[in-house]
Every structure is written in C-alpha cells, then in structure tokens.
C-alpha positions as a Python dict, from the first residue, in 0.01 Angstrom:
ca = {
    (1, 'X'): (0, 0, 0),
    (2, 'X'): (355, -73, 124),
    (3, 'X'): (584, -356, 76),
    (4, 'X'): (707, -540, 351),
    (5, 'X'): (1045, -567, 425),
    (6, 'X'): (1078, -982, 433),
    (7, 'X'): (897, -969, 88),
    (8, 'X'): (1173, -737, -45),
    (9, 'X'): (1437, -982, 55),
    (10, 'X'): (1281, -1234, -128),
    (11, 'X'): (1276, -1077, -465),
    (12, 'X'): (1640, -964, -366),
    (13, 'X'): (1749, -1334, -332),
    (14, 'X'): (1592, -1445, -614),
    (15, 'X'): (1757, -1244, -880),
    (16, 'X'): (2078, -1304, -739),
    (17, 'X'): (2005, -1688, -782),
    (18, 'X'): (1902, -1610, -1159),
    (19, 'X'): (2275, -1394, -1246),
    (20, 'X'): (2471, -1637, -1054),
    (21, 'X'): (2326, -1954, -1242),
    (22, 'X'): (2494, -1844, -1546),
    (23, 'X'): (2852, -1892, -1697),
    (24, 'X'): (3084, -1689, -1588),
    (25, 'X'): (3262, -1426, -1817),
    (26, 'X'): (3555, -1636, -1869),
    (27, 'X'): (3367, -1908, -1919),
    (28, 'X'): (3172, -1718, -2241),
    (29, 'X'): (3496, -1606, -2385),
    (30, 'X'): (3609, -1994, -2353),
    (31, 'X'): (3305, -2138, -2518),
    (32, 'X'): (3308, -1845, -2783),
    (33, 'X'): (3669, -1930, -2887),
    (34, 'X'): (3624, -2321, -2927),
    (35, 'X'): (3320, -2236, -3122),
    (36, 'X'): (3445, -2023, -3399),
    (37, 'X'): (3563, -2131, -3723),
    (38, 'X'): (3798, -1904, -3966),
    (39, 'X'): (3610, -1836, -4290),
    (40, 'X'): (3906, -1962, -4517),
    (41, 'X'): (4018, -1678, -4828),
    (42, 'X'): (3844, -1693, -5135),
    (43, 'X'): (4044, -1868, -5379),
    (44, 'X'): (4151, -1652, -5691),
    (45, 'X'): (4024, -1688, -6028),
    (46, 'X'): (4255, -1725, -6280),
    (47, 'X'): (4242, -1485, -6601),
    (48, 'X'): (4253, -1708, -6924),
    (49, 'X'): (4586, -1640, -7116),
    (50, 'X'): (4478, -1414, -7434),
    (51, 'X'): (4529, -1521, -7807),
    (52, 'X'): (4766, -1337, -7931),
    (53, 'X'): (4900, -1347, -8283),
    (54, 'X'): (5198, -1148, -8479),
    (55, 'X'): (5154, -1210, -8899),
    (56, 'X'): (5438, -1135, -9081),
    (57, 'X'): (5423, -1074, -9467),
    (58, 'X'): (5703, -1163, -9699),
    (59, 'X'): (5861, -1212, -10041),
    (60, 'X'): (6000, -1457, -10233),
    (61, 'X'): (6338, -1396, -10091),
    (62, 'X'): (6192, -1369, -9677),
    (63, 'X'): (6234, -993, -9750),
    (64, 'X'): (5967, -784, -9494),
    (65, 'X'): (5683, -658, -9742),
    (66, 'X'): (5557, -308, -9605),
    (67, 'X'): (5208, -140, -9676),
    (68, 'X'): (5028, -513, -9709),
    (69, 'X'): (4679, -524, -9557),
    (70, 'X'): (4615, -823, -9366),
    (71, 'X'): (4246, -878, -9237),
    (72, 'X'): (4119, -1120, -8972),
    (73, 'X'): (3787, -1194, -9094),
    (74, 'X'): (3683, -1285, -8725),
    (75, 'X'): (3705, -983, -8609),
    (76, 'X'): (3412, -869, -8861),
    (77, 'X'): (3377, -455, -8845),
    (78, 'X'): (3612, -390, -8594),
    (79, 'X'): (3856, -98, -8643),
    (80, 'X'): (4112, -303, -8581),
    (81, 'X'): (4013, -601, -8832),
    (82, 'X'): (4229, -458, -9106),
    (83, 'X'): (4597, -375, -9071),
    (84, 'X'): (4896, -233, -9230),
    (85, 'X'): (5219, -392, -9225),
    (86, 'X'): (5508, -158, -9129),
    (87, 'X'): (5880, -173, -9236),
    (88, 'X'): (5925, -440, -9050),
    (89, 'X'): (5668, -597, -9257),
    (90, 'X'): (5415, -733, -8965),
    (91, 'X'): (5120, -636, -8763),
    (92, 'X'): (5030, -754, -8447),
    (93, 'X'): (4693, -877, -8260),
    (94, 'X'): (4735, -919, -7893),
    (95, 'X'): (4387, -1052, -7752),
    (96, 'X'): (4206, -1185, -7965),
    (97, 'X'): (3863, -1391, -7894),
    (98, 'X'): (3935, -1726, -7993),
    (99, 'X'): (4148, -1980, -8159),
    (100, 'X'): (4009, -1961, -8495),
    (101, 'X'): (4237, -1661, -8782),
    (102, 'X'): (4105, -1626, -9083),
    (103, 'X'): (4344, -1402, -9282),
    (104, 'X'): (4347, -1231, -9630),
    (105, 'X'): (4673, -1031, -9735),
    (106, 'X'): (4655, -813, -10018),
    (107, 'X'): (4993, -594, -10125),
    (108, 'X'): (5082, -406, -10435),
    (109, 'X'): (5282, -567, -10713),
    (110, 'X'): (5151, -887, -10536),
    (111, 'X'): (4924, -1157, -10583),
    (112, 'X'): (4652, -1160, -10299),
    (113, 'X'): (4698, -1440, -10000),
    (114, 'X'): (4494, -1638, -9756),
    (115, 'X'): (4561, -1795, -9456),
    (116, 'X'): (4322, -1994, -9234),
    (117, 'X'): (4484, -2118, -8906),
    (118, 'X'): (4402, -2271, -8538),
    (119, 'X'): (4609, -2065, -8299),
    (120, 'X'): (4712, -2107, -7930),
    (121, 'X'): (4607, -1910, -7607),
    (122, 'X'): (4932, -1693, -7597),
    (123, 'X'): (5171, -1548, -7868),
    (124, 'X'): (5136, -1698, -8149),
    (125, 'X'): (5356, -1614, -8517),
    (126, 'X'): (5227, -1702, -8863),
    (127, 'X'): (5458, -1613, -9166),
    (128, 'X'): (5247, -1542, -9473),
    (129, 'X'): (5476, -1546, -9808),
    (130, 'X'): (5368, -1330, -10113),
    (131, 'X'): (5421, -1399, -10487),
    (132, 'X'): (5537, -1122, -10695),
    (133, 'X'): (5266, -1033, -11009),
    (134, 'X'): (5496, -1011, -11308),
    (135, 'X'): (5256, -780, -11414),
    (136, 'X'): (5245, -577, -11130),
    (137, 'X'): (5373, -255, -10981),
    (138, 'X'): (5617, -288, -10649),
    (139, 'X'): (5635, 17, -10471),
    (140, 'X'): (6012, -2, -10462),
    (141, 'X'): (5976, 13, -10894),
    (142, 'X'): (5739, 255, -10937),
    (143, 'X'): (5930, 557, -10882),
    (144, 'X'): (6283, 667, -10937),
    (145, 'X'): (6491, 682, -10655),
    (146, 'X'): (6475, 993, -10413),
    (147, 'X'): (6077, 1004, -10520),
    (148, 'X'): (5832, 954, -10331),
    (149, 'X'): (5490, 728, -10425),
    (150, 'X'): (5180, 909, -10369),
    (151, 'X'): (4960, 691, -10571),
    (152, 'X'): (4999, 336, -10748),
    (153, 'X'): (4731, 203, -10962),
    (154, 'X'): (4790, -104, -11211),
    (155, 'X'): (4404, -251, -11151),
    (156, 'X'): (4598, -583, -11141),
    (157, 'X'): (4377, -647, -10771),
    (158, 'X'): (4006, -612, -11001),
    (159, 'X'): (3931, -266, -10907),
    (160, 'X'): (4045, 134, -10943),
    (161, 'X'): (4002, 237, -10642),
    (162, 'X'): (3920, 625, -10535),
    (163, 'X'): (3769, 666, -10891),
    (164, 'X'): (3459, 675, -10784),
    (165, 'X'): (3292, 670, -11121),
    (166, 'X'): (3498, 409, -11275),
    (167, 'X'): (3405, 223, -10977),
    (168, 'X'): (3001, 260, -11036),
    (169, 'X'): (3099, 84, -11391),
    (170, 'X'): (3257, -201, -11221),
    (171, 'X'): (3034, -261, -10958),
    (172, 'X'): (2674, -120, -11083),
    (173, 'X'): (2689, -161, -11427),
    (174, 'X'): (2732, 192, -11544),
    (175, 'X'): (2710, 216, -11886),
    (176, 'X'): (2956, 484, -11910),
    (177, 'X'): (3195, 282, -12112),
    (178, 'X'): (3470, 244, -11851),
    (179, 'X'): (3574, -134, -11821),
    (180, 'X'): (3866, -347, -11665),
    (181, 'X'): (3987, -598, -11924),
    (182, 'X'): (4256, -817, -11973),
    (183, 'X'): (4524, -654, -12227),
    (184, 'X'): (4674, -1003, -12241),
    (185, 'X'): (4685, -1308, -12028),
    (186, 'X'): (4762, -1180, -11666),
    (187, 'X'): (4768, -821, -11741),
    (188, 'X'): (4439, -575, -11617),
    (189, 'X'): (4397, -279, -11773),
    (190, 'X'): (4155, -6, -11771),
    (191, 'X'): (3939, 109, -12075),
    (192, 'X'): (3717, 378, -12216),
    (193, 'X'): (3479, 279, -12551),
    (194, 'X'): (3183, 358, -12730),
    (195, 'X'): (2854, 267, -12538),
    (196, 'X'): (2488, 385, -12505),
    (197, 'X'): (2477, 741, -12371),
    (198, 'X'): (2858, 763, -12372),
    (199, 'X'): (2998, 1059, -12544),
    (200, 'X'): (3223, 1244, -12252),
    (201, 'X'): (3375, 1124, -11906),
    (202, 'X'): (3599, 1294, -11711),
    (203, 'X'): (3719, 1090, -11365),
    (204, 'X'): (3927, 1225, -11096),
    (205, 'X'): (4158, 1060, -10856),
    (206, 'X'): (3990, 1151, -10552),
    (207, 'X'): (4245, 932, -10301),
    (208, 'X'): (4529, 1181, -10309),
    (209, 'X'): (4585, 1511, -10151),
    (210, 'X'): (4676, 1794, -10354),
    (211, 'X'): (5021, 1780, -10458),
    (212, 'X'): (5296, 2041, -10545),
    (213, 'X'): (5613, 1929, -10695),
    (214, 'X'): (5505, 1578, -10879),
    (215, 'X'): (5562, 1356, -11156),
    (216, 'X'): (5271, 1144, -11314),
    (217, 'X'): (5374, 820, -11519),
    (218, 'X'): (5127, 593, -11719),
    (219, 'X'): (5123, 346, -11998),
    (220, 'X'): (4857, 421, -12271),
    (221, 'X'): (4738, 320, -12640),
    (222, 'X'): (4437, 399, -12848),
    (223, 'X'): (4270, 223, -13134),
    (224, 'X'): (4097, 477, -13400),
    (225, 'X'): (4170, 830, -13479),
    (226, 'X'): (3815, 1008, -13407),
    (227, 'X'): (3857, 1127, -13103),
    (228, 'X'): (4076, 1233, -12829),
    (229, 'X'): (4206, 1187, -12463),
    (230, 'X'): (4273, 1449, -12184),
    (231, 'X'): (4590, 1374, -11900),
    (232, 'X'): (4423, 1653, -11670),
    (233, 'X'): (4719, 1730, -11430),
    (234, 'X'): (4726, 1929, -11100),
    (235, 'X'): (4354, 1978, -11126),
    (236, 'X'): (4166, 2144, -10886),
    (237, 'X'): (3868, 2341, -10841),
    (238, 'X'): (3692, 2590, -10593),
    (239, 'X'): (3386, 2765, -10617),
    (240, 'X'): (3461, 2947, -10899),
    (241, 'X'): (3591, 2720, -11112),
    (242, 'X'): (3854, 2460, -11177),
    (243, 'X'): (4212, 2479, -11292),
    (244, 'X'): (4471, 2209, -11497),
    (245, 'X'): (4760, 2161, -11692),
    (246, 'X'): (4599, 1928, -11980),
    (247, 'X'): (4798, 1690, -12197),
    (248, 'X'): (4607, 1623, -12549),
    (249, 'X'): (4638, 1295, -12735),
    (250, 'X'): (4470, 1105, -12992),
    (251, 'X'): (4339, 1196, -13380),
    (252, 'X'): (4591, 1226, -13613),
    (253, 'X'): (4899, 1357, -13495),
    (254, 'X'): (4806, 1556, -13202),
    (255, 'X'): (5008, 1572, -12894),
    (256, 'X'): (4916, 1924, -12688),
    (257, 'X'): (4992, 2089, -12336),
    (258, 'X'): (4725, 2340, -12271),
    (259, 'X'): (4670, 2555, -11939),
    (260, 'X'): (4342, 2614, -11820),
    (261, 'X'): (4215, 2852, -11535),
    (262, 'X'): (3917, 2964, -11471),
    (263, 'X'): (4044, 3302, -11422),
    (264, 'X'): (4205, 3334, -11742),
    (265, 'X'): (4046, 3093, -11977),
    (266, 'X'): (4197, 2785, -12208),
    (267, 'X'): (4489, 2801, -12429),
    (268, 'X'): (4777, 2580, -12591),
    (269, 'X'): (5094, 2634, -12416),
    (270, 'X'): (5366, 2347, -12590),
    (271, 'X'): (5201, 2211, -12888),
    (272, 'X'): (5374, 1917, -13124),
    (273, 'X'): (5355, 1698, -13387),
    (274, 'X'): (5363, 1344, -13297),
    (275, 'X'): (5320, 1020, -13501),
    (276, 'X'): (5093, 808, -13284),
    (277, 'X'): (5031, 432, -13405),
    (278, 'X'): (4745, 279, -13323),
    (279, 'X'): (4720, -23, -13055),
    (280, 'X'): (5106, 111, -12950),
    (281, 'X'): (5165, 156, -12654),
    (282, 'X'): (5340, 502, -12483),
    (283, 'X'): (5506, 575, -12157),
    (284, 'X'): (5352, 952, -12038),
    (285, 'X'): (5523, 1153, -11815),
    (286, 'X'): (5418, 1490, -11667),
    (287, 'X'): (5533, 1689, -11397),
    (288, 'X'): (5563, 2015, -11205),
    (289, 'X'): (5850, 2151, -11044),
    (290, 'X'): (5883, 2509, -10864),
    (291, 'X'): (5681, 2685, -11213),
    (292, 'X'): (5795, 2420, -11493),
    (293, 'X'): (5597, 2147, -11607),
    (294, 'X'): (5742, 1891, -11838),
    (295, 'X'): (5587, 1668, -12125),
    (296, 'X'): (5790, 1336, -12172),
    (297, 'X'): (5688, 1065, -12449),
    (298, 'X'): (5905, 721, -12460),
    (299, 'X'): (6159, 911, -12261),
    (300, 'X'): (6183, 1198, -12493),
    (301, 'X'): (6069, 1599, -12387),
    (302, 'X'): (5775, 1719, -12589),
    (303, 'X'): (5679, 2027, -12420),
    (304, 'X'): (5843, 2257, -12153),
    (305, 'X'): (5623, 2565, -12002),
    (306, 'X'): (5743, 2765, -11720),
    (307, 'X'): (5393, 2934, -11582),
    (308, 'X'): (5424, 3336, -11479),
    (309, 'X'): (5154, 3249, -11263),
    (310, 'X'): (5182, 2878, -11083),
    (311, 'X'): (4846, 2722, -11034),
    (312, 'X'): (4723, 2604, -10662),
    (313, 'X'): (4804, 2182, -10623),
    (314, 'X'): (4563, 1978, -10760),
    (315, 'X'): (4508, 1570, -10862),
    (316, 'X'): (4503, 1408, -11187),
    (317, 'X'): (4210, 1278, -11403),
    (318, 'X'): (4165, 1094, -11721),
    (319, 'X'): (3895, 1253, -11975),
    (320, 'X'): (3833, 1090, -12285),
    (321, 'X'): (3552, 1207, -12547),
    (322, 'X'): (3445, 929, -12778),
    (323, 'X'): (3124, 1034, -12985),
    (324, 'X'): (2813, 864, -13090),
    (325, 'X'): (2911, 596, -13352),
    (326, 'X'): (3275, 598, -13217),
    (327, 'X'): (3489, 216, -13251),
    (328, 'X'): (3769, 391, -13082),
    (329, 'X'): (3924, 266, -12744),
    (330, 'X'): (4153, 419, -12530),
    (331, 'X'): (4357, 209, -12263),
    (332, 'X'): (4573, 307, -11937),
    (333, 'X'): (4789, 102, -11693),
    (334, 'X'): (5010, 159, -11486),
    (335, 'X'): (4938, 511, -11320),
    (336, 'X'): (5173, 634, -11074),
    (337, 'X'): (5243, 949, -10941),
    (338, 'X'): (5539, 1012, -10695),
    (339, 'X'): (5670, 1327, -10538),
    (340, 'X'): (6011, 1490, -10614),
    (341, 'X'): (6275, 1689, -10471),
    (342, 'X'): (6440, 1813, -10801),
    (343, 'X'): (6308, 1826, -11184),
    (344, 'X'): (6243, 1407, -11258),
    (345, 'X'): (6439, 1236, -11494),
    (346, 'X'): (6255, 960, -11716),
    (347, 'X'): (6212, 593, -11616),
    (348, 'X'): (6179, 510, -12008),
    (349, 'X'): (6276, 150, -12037),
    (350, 'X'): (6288, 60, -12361),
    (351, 'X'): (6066, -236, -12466),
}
C-alpha cells in the first residue's frame, strides 16, 4: 500500500497547526512567574526559659553553712534530688521541671529546716537560715584545730547512722537493747540495757574508711556495776581474724587498754585503777599516732602503749555485755573521731 504524496502534506500541516496553537516559550516562563507564590519561613519556636534555683544555707550570723543536705522533694529519686552545700554554703539546680520547690535542709549541730516555695522560670535564689542545736555538735567544734573530722555522731537528728544494727533497733524493733532516748530535755543519746535475749552486742561504725593516725572522743556514763563496756579502736578484720586496741570500763574500778590480734592473741597492755561514779558522765579519748596510742579520761592520760608491731587501720565500735537479770545501762553521745597530724592534745572542758 503506499501513501500518497497530497495525503502526506496533510498530516504535515496539521501538526504544525497543533505546535503553533500553543503559548510560546516566553509566554510559559511569563505565566509561570505570575503564578508562583514564595512559601514564607517557618516561624521559630521558642524554648521555654528553665527554672532555675540557687539555695543557700546559713547561720544565725548569715555565715555560709557547708556539708548541709538540701533535698527537693520534686525531684523524687533523682540523683540529683539531694545535695551538699559547699564552702560557699549553696547548691545549685539549673532546670528544673516546674515552679513548685519543696525543700528539706538537714546540717550537723543544726536543727533540721523546710522550705516550700513558688519559683520563677529563670534564676531564682532562696536563702534558708539554720538554728544552731545547743545540744549539738558543729563541725567547726568537734575537733581541735589542725584535725580533721572523719565522723560526727550526736543522734541529735533521731538516728545513728552507718550502725547498721543500732539502726534495726530503731527502725524494726530489735530487741537488742540499743535505744535513742532523751538524757534530758533536748539532748538524744544513745543506750544499751537489759532486754529479752540481750546479753552481748558489739556494733561497728561501718561509714568510715580505715583510718591511721586518729583520735576518738565520746561522752559516756553507766548506771550499775555488773558489767562492762568495750571502746574497740582501730578495729579491723580479714579472713583470719580481727584486730583492736580495746578500752575496758565499767564494774568496780576498772579502766583497761588491751591489744588484741588474731595473730597473737588478747592481753592487757596499760591497766589502771579508776574511781568511776555511777550516772557521771566522762569525756574518752583514744588515739593512735605513728605506734603510740593514748588513753585520756576528763583530760587526764591513763594509759600510754607504744606497739613493736603497729596494727593495719581499722574503725571503732562500741561492745557492751550486760547479762541476764542485768539493771545496768550504759550511755554514749557525742562520738567523734578526727584525723591528726601530730600526737592530739585533749579538748577536756571542764563542766
């Protein structure tokens, strides 16, 4: 079959009528430009300004209080719920989730604080003043000057805390005889008495690391002469066995420093009379420096033992033995031990 040739000219023509009917380039780009519309930016979110809030903790005098624990209740278990105030006696929360602070302050030789306030997107400061406890311990007291506090315990806050088994009296009900009492109005102080199944305890501080050179200072008294109390100093203990310098106290007139190590047994090493009086109190110190450990009573030496053979660091512990049928009571307060530089001198003050 073959196409004529005016037939072909036809279908030429047409499809040049069809492509010149159209717009012409310029004519797209013209349309195509009056058409358009810029998408505009998207406008920025702004971020909320963060709660922020310093707390600063305070004496009496505006003086910065160091070591205080502040907690923000609203921040529940957090890590960073609790916090220690440093020398310059603050600690700081820089976003925080809302406008509600809920704060408890507790600081030694201090009665415990709260705070409740409405804070501010932004810093915010809140200055929360302490009141000293007459009958409390201030870090700055507790140990002579050039020491250094390891420990401070006066149980004026309601508990004894790293004594783990004085702890299961106060809280469980142990009867183990152990008890927090009131001495006199104000004044918490920790006892051991007669109770049912109670014949021998012996608690360790277990919040301290082992120490070397160290002083330990208490207050203690005792009613009835049946029994006696152990000051277990620079105890410690491996598998093999344990090792302490012991200070005895209690019956009639016995006042004893003792060595004992598991190596090499138990044995007196400074023993004295001493006159105890019943429902008196005494001021103990004992402490260890390069070999020589000291026995003080109401500022007065006792004993003096230089060991051949120093014993590894240890902790302290109280150990009292009160037997079936016992009415005695023993009593502590006031337990401090601080590190030295140089054989202590006594912070006997006398009452």
């Amino acid at each position: 079959m073959h196409f004529r040739p005016f037939g072909l000219f036809i279908v030429v023509l047409m499809l040049a009528g069809l492509l010149g009917c159209g717009p012409s380039p310029e004519a797209v780009s013209t349309m195509t430009a009056e058409a358009w519309t810029p998408t505009p930016p998207p406008t920025a979110t702004p971020t909320p300004i963060p709660y922020g809030l310093t707390v600063k903790v305070v004496d009496a005098e505006g003086n910065p209080i160091a070591g205080a624990d502040v907690t923000l209740a609203e921040l529940g278990e957090d890590d960073m719920a609790v916090q220690s105030t440093g020398q310059e006696g603050q600690v700081d929360w820089p976003d925080l989730p809302g406008e509600a602070a809920s704060l408890s302050i507790l600081a030694q030789g201090y009665f415990a604080a709260e705070a409740a306030e409405t804070i501010e997107r932004g810093p915010n400061e809140v200055t929360v003043t302490l009141e000293a406890d007459p009958f409390g311990l201030l870090p700055s007291a507790a140990c002579a000057p050039g020491e250094t506090p390891l420990m401070i315990e006066d149980f004026q806050d309601g508990t004894a805390q790293h004594w783990d088994d004085i702890t299961a009296a106060l809280e469980f009900n142990a009867p183990n005889g152990w008890a927090l009492v009131e001495d006199e109005p104000g004044n918490t102080v920790l006892t051991a008495s007669q109770s049912a199944g109670f014949a021998t305890s012996s608690y360790y501080y277990e919040g301290m690391q082992p120490f070397e050179n160290a002083v330990w200072r208490l207050r203690t008294k005792f009613s009835g002469k049946d029994n006696d109390a152990f000051l277990n100093w620079r105890h410690g203990w491996n598998d093999n066995g344990d090792w302490r310098y012991i200070v005895q106290y209690g019956g009639p007139v016995m006042l004893d420093l003792s060595r004992l190590h598991y190596e090499v047994g138990h044995f007196s090493v400074g023993r004295t009379q001493f006159g105890f009086r019943e429902d008196q109190w005494y001021f103990f110190e004992i402490g260890t420096f390069e070999g020589e450990t000291q026995l003080w009573v109401d500022g007065q030496m006792k004993a003096a033992y230089t060991d051949p053979q120093l014993m590894d660091p240890g902790t302290i512990g109280l150990e009292v033995h009160l037997f079936d049928g016992s009415n005695s009571v023993y009593t502590f307060d006031d337990i401090v031990v601080c590190g030295i530089e140089a054989p202590f001198e006594t912070m006997y003050v006398s009452e």
